[in-house]
Residue, then its C-alpha position, 0 to 999 in steps of 0.5 A: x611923507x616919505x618918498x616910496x622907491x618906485x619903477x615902471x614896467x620898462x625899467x624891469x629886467x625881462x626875464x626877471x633875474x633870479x635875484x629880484x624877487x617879486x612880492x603880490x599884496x593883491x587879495x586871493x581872488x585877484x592873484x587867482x586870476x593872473x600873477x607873475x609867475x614866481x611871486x610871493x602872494x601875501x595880501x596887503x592886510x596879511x604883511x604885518x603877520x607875514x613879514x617873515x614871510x616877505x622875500x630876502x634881498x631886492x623886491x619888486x612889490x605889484x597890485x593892481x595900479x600901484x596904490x596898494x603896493x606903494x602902501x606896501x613898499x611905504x611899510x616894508x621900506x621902514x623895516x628895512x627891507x630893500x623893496x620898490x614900487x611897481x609904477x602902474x602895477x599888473x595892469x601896467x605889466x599886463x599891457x607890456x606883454x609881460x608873462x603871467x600865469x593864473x591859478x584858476x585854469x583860464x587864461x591868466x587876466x589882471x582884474 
């Protein structure tokens, strides 16, 4: 099993930098709900189709609690790209009080 580059919250820069981008691979309804402002949304079932899409130089890769993004950062570690787990995921940046916007009028919230 290959080692998944992973980092919790606190070993995030706030604000982020310019240079480190932030990749959501949550599915719609929970990106509606509350992402990191500034994020490239693409579903963890959309990455292979949508790897162009995928940000250029260091990614912070986010779901929920990590599962997913640790999936996420499996793959995209394989194609060569410099990306790294979110540790605790958007539950765990919710929790730190770190800024989200939502898409959907209300609140930004994690579900």
């Amino acid at each position: 099993m290959t080692q998944i580059p992973t980092v919790a919250v606190a070993g995030v820069p706030d604000p982020l930098p310019e240079a480190l981008a932030v990749l959501d691979v949550r599915e719609p309804a929970e990106w509606h709900a509350g992402h990191i402002d500034g994020a490239v949304h693409i579903p963890l079932g959309e990455l292979g189709e949508r790897l162009a899409e995928v940000p250029e130089g260091q990614t912070v890769v986010v779901c929920k609690v990590g599962g997913r993004s640790g999936q996420a950062v499996g793959w995209l570690a394989q194609q060569g790209l410099d990306v790294v787990n979110l540790d605790g995921g958007m539950l765990d940046w919710q929790a730190a009080g770190r800024p989200m916007v939502s898409e959907n009028g209300q609140p930004p919230q994690v579900l």
